[in-house]
N, C-alpha and C positions, 0 to 999 in steps of 0.2 A: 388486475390480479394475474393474467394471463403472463403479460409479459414478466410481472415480476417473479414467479414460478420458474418463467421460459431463462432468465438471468440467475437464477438459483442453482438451476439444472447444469447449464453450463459451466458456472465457476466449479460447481462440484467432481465436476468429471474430471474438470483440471488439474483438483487435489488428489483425485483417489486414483485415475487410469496410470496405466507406464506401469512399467518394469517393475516389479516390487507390492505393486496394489493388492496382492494376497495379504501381506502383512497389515496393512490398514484395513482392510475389510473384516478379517477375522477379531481384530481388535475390536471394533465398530460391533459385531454381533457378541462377543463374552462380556460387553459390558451391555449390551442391552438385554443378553438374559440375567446379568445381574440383576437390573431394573424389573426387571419380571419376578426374582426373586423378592424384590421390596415389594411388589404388587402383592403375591402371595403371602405376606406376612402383613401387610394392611389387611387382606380379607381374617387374617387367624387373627387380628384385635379386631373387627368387627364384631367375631364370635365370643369372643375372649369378654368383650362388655357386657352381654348378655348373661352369662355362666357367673361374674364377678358379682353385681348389681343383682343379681335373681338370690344369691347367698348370701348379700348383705339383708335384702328385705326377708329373707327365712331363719337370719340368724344364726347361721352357717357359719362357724368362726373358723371352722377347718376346711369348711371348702374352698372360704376367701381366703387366707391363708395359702393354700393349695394354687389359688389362681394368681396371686402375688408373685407366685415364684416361676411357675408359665408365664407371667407379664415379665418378668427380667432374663427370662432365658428367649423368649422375641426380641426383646431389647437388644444381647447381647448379640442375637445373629443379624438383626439390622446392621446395629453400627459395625459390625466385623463386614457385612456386604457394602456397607458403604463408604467405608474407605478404600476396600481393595478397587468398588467401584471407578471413585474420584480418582485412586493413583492410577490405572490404566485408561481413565479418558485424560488424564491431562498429557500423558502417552501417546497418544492418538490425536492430542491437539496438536503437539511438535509436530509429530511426523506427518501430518496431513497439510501443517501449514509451510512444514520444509517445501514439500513438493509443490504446493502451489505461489508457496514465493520466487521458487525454482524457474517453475511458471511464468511468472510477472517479471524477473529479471531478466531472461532469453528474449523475451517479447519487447520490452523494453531498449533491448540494445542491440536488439535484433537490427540492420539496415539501419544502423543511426535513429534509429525513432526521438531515441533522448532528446537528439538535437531538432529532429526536423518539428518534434510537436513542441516546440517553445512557443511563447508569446511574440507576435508580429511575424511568424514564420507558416503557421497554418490557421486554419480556421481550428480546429479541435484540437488546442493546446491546450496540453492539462495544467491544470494547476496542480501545487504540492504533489508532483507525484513520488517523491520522499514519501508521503506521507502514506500515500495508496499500498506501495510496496511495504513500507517494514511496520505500519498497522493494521494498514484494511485486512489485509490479508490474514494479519492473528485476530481483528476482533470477529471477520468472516466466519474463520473454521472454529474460533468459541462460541458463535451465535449457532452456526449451521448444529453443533451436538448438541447442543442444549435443548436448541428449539427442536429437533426430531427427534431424539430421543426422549425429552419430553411426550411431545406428539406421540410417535408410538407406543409408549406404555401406558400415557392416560386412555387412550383408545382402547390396549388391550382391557387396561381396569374397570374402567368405565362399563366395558359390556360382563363381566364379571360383580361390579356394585348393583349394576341393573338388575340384571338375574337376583343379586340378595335381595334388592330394595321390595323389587316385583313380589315374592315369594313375601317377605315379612309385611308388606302392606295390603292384605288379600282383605282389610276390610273395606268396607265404603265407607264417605260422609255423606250423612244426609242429614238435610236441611230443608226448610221452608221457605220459599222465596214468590212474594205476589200469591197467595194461597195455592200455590205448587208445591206439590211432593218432590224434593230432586233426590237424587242419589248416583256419586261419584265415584265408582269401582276402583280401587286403588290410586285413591286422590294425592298420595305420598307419592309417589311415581310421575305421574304427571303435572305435581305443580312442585318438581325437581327441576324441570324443565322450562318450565313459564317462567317460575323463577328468575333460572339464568339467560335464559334470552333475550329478555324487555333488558335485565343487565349489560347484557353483552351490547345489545344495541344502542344503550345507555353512554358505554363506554365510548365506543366509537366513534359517535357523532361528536363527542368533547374530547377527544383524542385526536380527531381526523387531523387537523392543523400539524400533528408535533414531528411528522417525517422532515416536511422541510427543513423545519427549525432545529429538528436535529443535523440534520445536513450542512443547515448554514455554519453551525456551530463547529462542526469539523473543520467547513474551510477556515473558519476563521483564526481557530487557535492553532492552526498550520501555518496560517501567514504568519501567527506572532513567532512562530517558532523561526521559522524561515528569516525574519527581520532580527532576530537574536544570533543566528548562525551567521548572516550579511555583516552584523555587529563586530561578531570574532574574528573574519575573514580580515576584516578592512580594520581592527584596532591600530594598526602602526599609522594608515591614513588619516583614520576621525582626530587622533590624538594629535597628530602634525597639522592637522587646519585648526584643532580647538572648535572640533564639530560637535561635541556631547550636547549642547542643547540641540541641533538639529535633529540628532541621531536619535535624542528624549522626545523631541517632539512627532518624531515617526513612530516610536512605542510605543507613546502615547497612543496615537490614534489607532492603531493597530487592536492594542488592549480595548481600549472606549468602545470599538466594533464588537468584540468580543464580550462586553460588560452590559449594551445592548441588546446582544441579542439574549444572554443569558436572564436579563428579565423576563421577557418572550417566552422564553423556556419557565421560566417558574411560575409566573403567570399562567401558564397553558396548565403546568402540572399541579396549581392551586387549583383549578379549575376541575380537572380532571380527579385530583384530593379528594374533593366536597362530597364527590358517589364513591369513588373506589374505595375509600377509607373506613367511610360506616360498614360498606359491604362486607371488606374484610373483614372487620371487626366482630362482624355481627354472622358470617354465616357458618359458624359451628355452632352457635345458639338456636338459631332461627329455626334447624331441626325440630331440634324439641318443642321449639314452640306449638310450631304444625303437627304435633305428634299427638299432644295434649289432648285434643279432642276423645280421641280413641282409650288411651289412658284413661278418663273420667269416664268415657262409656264403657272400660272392665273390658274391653278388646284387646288389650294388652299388660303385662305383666309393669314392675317396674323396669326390671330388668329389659323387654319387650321390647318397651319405652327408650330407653338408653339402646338396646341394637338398632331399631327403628331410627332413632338420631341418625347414631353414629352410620347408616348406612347412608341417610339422606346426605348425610355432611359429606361422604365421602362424595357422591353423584355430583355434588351441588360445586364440591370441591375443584373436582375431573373436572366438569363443566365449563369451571370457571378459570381454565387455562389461559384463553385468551386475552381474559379482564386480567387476569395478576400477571399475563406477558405482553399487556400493551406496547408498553413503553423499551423493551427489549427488540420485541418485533418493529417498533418503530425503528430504533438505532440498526435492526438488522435489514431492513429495508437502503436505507442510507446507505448503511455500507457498501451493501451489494451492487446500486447504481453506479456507483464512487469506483470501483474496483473493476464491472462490465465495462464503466464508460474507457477503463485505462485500456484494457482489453480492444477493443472495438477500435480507439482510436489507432492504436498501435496495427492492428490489421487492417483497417482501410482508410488511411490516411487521404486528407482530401488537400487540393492544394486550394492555394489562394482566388477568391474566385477572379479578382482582377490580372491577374500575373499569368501569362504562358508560360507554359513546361513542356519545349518542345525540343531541351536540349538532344541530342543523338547520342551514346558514348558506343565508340568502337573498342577493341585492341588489336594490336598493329601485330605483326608476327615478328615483327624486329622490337628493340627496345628504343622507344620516343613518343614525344608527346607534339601531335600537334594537334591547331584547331584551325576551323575555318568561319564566313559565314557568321563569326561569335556576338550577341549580341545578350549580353547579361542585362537583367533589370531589376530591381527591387521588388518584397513581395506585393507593396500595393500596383505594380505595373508600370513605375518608374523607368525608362530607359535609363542604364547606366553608359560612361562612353564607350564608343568604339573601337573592338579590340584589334589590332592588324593580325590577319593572320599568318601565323607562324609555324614553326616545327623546330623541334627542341632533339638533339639526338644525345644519347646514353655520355655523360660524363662533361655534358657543356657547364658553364657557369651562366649563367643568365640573372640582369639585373632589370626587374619592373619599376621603369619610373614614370613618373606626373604628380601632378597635385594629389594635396589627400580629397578623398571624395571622390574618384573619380574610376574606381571599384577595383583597385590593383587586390587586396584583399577579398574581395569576393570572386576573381578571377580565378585566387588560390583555391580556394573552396571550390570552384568549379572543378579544377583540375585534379582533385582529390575525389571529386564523385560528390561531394555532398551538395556543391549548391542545384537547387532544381532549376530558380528560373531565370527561363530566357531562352533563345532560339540559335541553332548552328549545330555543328560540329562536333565533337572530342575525342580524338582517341590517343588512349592513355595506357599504359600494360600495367597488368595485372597484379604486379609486386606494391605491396605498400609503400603508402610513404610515409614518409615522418616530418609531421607537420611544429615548428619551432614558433609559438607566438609570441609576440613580443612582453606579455607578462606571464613565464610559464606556470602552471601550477603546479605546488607542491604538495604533497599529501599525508596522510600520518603514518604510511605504513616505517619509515626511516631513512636515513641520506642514502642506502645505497638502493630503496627501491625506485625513489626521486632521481636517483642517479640513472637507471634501468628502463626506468618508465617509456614505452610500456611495454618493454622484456619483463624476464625474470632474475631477478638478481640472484638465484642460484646457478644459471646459466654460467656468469662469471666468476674468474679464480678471484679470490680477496686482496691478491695480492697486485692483478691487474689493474683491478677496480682502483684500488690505489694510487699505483701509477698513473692512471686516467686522470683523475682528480687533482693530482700534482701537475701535472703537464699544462693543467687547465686554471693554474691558477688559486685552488683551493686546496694546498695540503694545510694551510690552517684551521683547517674545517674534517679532516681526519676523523680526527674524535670522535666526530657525530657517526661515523659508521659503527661504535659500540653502543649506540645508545638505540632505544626504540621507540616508538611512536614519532608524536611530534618532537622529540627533545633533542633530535637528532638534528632537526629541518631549522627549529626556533630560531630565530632573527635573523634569517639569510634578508641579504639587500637586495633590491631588485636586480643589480649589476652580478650577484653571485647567484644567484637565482638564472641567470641570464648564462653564466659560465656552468651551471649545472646542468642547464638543457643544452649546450653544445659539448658536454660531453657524453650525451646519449648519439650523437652522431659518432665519437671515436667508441662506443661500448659497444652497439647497433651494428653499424658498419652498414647503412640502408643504399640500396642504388638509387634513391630519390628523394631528396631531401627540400622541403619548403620552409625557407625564410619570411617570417612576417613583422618584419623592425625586430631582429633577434637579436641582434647587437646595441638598442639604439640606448642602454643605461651604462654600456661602455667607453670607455676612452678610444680616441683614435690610435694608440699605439697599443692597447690591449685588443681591442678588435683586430687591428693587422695581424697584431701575434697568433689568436687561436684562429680564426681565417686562415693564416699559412700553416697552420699547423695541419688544419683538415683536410685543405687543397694539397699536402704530401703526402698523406696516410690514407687519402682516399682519393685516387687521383681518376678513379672509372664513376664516382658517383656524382649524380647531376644534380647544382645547387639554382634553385630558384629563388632569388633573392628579395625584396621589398625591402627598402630603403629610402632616404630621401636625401643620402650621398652616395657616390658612386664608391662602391667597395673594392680602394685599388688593388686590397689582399688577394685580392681572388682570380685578378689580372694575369693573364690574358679572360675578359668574359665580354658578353655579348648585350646590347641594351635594347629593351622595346619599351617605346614612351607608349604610356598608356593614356588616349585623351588627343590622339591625331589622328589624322581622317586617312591615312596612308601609312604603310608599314616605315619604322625609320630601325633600319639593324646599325648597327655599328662593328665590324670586326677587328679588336686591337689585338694587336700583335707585338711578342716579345722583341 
């Protein structure tokens, strides 16, 4: 309980502190004296039964009459406080889950986390954290209102129905029991309470199971979602192999996970049905029931009778927050872990426990890249080969070759800061680089953001950006810069796809530029062409190339076989 309070506390600060938390906090408090407001108008129908019920039994047709119309003017001020209510806490959900998705995206992409918590890269890889950011995060801040400001208004009311309950149950029961006298001073008060707690306790024990199994259920219909986006991504592929039964038979299982565990879940909540159901059902009766006694003993009116309920109902009601928010509190428990654990891993990321992460990264006061000492490995602790050491000065052309396998790609990765492990050397200056993989991605914002990525495509004139695009091969793709989303991007080939990220090198204009088979879905004389294009229009920026021919475009350039036990350079000259 401890900890899970201690992870409530935390995500909460998250939403509400920073710049601006004035405005959520005061929201946060005029909607919880709204709810005070409803509290005060539950105790004026408390009264209200009493006065209606005492003039039906005297035959008061004008007093009842008179209280009829008292009953729809509480009516009218309830639902008038509880819409304004609902429209400023739904207010206060945006804006509390702005900032905490705020929160979760900074963190997230903070130091590469995205990348470094994947699967097979650390031990505390999340899963779906799609999922963490753009729901946890809204089902969090609707559980966190709900559930406290429930909580604090049944607490306030609660010590307010007490106070009535107490005062209207000033008689005893008394009864016989084993030839004993008993007599139970405000028996209505105290077995309000007995009542609900053997309830409560009732609940819990056939509730305890449904956190997890709300949890598993999360991850699961996040995989299926994840496996339907994997779907969309790779349509042109599935469709070229004539993979739809594979691709069926991974939805399949995906769903069947999902279909499993949701028996589980109804199961539990049959289970859990069997008590909460009748109880509900039954505890605006049950009042009266327990009332009865005193009624037949003339200790109370009819009217009496009906306040005396309606106060117990309300006690028993309050009470019984926890039993009518099991199942809610379970989903907000889930949540909560699901959203700390993204938190948490993103702040203390741990690495692989097999793998050293003793890389060193300097920067040089001059602009180049060199390493020494480099000895890259896999995250299970794999040695990868031997890297010679070298040094790269500002505007070389440099081409990594060897087999594949043999970590010329994760060498990239080193040199960019991202890969951790392994032991030596690096230093690298400070300027970005702009990393070109061999299948680039494209995204929906439109061709000239895919063209930009990742500048800003207001940065450049329209009419440059054009140019650019012509020069590169794709002015019959123009068009797509008036269109938006995807429909800009739709059907590019991997080859045009390929001539789209090397024109972020002529938009960019980077001093560091990393090739990883950037060329490799083009032709040999369409690669020469935009190759010489970039080696004249950029003739101070350094190309780091991976290939598995030698890129004579780029010629005069420099080779380091990656996979020899000794440096092998080569310097060709014009």
């Amino acid at each position: 309980m401890r900890r899970i309070l201690k992870q409530i506390t935390g995500l909460t600060w998250r939403a509400i502190s920073g710049p601006g938390a004035w405005k959520g906090i005061l929201l946060y408090l005029v909607v919880l004296s709204l709810q005070f407001v409803g509290v005060w108008i539950s105790v004026r129908f408390i009264a209200w039964s009493k006065d209606f019920y005492d003039a039906i039994e005297n035959m008061q047709a004008d007093v009842a009459l008179a209280q009829i119309g008292v009953f729809a003017g509480l009516t009218a001020v309830s639902a008038g406080t509880y819409l304004v209510m609902r429209w400023l806490r739904q207010q206060l959900l945006m804006h509390w889950r702005h900032r905490l998705t705020d929160r979760a995206l900074d963190a997230w992409m903070e130091n590469g986390a995205y990348w470094h918590l994947r699967p097979g890269l650390s031990p505390d890889a999340i899963d779906n954290p799609d999922q963490r950011v753009a729901d946890d995060c809204r089902k969090f801040i609707d559980h966190l209102l709900e559930e406290t400001l429930d909580l604090i208004s049944s607490s306030v009311a609660l010590v307010s129905y007490c106070v009535i309950l107490w005062s209207l149950s000033s008689f005893a029961l008394e009864f016989t029991f084993m030839g004993r006298d008993i007599s139970i001073p405000h028996y209505m008060f105290w077995l309000a309470f007995i009542y609900v707690g053997i309830s409560s306790v009732a609940t819990h024990l056939l509730g305890k199971p449904l956190k997890s199994i709300v949890f598993a259920q999360e991850r699961r219909e996040a995989d299926f979602r994840h496996a339907l986006i994997q779907l969309r991504e790779t349509a042109t592929e599935v469709a070229q192999s004539r993979g739809e039964a594979a691709e069926r038979r991974r939805l399949d299982g995906r769903f069947s996970g999902i279909q499993e565990n949701w028996h589980q879940l109804l199961r539990r909540q049959f289970i859990m049905g069997l008590f909460t159901r009748p109880y509900y059902q039954t505890i605006m009766r049950v009042p009266t029931f327990f009332a009865l006694p005193a009624y037949f003993a003339g200790a109370v009116t009819l009217g009496g009778m009906m306040q005396l309920g309606s106060a117990f109902g309300r006690v028993t009601q309050t009470l019984s927050w926890f039993i009518f928010s099991y199942r809610k509190l379970a989903e907000f428990v889930a949540v909560t872990e699901r959203l700390d654990g993204l938190f948490k891993a993103v702040e203390s990321p741990a690495p692989m426990p097999n793998a050293p992460c003793d890389i060193k990264r300097l920067i040089p006061n001059t602009g180049y890249i060199a390493w020494r000492d480099l000895q890259l490995c896999t995250p299970d602790g794999r040695d990868l080969c031997p890297v010679p050491d070298t040094r790269i000065e500002k505007g070389e052309r440099i081409w990594l070759s060897g087999a594949s396998g043999q970590g010329k790609t994760t060498l990239l990765s080193a040199i960019s800061g991202l890969w951790p492990y392994g032991t030596g050397h690096i230093e690298a200056p400070s300027e970005e680089f702009l990393f070109l993989p061999q299948t680039p991605q494209v995204f929906a914002e439109g061709m000239a953001a895919a063209a930009c990525y990742p500048g800003d495509p207001a940065d450049i004139d329209p009419s440059e950006l054009r140019a650019i695009l012509t020069r590169v091969g794709l002015g019959h793709r123009l068009s797509g810069l008036e269109k938006t989303g995807t429909e800009g991007t739709e059907g590019l080939s991997i080859g045009e796809r390929q001539r789209l990220a090397l024109a972020r090198i002529l938009i960019l204009r980077p001093k560091w530029v990393l090739l990883d088979e950037a060329t490799s879905a083009l032709d040999a004389e369409a690669e020469a062409a935009l190759l010489g294009i970039i080696r004249a229009e950029l003739p101070d920026t350094t190309l780091i190339c991976v290939a598995h021919h030698a890129p004579t475009a780029l010629y005069p350039y420099r080779t380091i076989n990656i996979g020899t036990p000794e440096p092998l350079t080569e310097r060709l000259t014009a």
